[in-house]
ZAVOTOR-466119 format. One record per residue (C-alpha): residue in three letters; x, y, z. Coordinates in steps of 0.2 Angstrom, whole numbers, plus 5000, padded with zeros to 4 digits. Layout:
<rs>
ALAXYZ;...
</rs>
This chain:
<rs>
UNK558442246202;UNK559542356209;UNK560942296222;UNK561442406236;UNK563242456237;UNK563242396255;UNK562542226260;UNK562742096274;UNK563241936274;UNK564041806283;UNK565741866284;UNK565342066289;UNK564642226278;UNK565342186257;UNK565442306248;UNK565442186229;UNK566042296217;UNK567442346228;UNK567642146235;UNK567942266250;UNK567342226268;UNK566942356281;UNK567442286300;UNK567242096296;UNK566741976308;UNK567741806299;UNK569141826289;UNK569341916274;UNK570641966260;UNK570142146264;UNK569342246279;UNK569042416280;UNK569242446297;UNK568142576308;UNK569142576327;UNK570342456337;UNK568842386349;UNK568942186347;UNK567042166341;UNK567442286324;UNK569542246322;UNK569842056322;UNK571441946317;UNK571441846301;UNK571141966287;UNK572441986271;UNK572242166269;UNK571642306283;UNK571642476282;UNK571242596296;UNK571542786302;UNK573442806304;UNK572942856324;UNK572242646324;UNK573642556315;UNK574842546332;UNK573342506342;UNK572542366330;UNK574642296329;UNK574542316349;UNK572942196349;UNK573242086333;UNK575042066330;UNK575942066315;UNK574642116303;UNK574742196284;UNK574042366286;UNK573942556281;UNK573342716287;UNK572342846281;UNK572043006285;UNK569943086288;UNK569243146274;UNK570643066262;UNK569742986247;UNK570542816240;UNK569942716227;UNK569742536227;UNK569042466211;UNK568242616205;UNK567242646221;UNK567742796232;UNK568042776251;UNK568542926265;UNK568542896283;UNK567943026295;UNK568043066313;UNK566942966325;UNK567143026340;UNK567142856347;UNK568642836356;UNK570442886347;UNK570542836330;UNK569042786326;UNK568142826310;UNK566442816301;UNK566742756283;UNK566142846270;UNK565842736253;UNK565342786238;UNK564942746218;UNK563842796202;UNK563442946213;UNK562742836228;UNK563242866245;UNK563242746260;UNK564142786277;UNK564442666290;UNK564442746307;UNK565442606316;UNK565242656334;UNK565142836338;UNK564642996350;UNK564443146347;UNK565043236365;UNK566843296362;UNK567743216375;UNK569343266370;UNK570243106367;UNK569543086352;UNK569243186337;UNK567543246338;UNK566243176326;UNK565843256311;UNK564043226300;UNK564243166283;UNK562943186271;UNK562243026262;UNK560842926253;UNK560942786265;UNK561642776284;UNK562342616294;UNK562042666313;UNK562442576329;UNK560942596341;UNK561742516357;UNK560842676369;UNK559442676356;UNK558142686370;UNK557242866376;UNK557842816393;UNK559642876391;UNK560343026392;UNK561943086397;UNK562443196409;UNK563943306402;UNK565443226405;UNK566443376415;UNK565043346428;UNK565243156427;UNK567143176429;UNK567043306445;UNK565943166456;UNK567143036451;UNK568443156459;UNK567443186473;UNK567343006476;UNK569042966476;UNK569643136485;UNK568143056498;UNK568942876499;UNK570642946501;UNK570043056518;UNK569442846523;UNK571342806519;UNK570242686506;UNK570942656488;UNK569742676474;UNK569742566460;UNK569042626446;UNK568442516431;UNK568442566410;UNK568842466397;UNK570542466391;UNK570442536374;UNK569442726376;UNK568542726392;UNK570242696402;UNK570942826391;UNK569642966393;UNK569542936413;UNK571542956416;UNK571343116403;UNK570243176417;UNK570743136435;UNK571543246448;UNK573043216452;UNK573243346463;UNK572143216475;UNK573443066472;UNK574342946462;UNK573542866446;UNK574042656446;UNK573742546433;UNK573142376429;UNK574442286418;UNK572942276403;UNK572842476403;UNK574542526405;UNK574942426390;UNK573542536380;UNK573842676385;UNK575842666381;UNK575442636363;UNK574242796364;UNK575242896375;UNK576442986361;UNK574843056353;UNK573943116369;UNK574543196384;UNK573943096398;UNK574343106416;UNK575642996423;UNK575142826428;UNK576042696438;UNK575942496433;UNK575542386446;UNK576642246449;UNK576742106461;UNK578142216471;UNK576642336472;UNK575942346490;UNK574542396498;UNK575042526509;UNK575842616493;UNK573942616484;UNK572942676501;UNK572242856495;UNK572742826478;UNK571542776462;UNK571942596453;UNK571042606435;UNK570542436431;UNK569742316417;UNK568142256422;UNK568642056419;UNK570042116435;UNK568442136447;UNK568341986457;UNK570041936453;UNK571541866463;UNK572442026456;UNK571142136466;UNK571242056483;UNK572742156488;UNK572042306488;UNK571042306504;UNK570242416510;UNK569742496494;UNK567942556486;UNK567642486468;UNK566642606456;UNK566342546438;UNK566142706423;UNK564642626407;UNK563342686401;UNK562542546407;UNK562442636426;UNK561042716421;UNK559942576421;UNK559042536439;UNK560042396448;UNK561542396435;UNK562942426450;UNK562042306459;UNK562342156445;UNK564042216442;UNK564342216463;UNK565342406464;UNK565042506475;UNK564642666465;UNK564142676445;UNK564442826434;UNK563542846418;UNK564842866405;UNK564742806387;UNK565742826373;UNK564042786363;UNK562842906357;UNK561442926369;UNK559442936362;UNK559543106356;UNK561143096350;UNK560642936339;UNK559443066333;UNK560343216330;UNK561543126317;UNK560343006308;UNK559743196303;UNK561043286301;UNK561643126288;UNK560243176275;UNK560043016274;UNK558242926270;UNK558642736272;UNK559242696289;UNK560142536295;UNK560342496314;UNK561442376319;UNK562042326336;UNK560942376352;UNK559142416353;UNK558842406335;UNK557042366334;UNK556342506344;UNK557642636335;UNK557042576320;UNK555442576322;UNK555442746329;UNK556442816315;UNK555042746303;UNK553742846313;UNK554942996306;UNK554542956289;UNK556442856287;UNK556442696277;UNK557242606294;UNK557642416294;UNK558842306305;UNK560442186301;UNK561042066313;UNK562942066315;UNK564042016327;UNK564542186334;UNK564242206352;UNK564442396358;UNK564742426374;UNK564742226381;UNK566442196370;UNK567542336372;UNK568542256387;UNK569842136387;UNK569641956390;UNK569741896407;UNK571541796400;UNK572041936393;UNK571942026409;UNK572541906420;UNK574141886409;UNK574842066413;UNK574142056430;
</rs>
């Protein structure tokens, strides 16, 4: 019988003849790694290579690790089986990673979108036998508006609090979402502050993008010097002690998950905008075609009704269970958070 070249275990996606591991979950001697996001980059492998846009930000989140960088579209060969990485379009430096051996090819999508948001490198298709997609908006419900919309009513909103001599918190994960809001806000409407969590992010991305400039808030920070102004924000700072001396502000909270019906309600802001750095329905779609590919695996998000459609298509579509999380683990840890606050 024929083994696949990709399978899943315990430990993450192995590939066997390579004793290669693509965005383990448990500790490996070696980890291909997709992005920095802390459901797909974890600490304990021997051996992880990444794009050379992720090495500083995986060393940011991990430590002292042993890795290397490679560049899209470079091939290396690791016991005879051919790997590449390619642009995502995820959040910066994230990659899909191409695998392939004996004329077999797999690609594992990591996480991905395909709306070029201008952070990251825009996702590019690659043709293969079998595809390994995230489905974390894999439902017809969603669908995104395009972001230059988006990001003109969240500049309305602020430029509207600031009239109320309110301050507007805004909060995006750390790692990409944070990132692709400051890309994008006015300054001409005020002063950019940031959470301790974010500011330490984005200095380690800053050299490669040019990004506003941000102020860190400190305890010397007062209130009266953020009234008007935007604060970007973790999501584990809402609620916090950290937050309390912002009063009066307005919070508003950027996810894809705004578009469900009572979501800014659970999360108690006061305003939601949709904005994922997930591929929406149609999106998931579009590059499952564009791959070529007839066998299908989804993985994190809504993976039984992607699937399921995908076989209606004429796909041979199954699931995997893994321990990746999409859009719920992109953030920082409330610890984590509280120790830059």
């Amino acid at each position: 019988m024929h083994k696949p070249l990709l399978a899943f275990n315990e430990n993450g996606i192995y590939c066997e003849v390579a004793n290669v591991y693509l965005d383990p979950w448990k500790p490996v001697d070696f980890a291909i790694i997709s992005h920095g996001h802390a459901d797909h980059s974890r600490y304990g492998h021997k051996k992880y290579i990444t794009h050379h846009t992720n090495v500083p930000i995986i060393k940011h989140r991990l430590g002292d690790i042993n890795v290397s960088g490679r560049n899209y579209n470079e091939t290396f060969t690791i016991n005879n089986v051919k790997f590449s990485l390619h642009p995502a379009g995820h959040i910066i430096g994230s990659s899909q990673i191409r695998v392939e051996h004996r004329g077999e090819v797999w690609v594992f999508s990591g996480d991905y979108k395909l709306e070029d948001d201008g952070v990251a490198v825009p996702f590019e298709a690659v043709k293969c036998h079998s595809f390994i997609t995230e489905c974390t908006f894999g439902l017809p419900a969603f669908k995104w508006t395009p972001q230059k919309e988006v990001f003109s009513d969240i500049n309305n909103w602020w430029e509207t609090n600031r009239e109320a001599k309110q301050t507007s918190v805004l909060f995006g994960y750390s790692l990409g979402k944070a990132q692709r809001l400051l890309k994008y806000l006015d300054t001409d409407i005020g002063k950019i502050y940031t959470h301790g969590a974010i500011e330490n992010m984005t200095e380690v991305i800053r050299p490669m993008i040019d990004f506003p400039e941000t102020t860190r808030i400190t305890r010397e920070t007062t209130k009266q010097e953020l009234l008007g102004n935007i604060v970007l924000a973790p999501p584990s700072a809402h609620g916090s002690t950290w937050i309390r001396k912002m009063v009066p502000y307005v919070t508003a909270s950027a996810s894809g998950w705004m578009a469900f019906r009572g979501a800014r309600r659970r999360r108690a802001v006061d305003r939601g905008f949709v904005l994922s750095d997930h591929c929406d329905w149609q999106e998931l779609l579009t590059a499952v075609e564009a791959t070529g590919a007839e066998k299908v695996i989804c993985t994190h998000g809504y993976t039984e009704i992607f699937s399921k459609y995908l076989r209606t298509l004429g796909l041979d579509a199954r699931t995997e269970n893994t321990q990746y999380e999409g859009e719920l683990n992109e953030s920082d840890t409330k610890k984590e958070s509280e120790s830059v606050a």
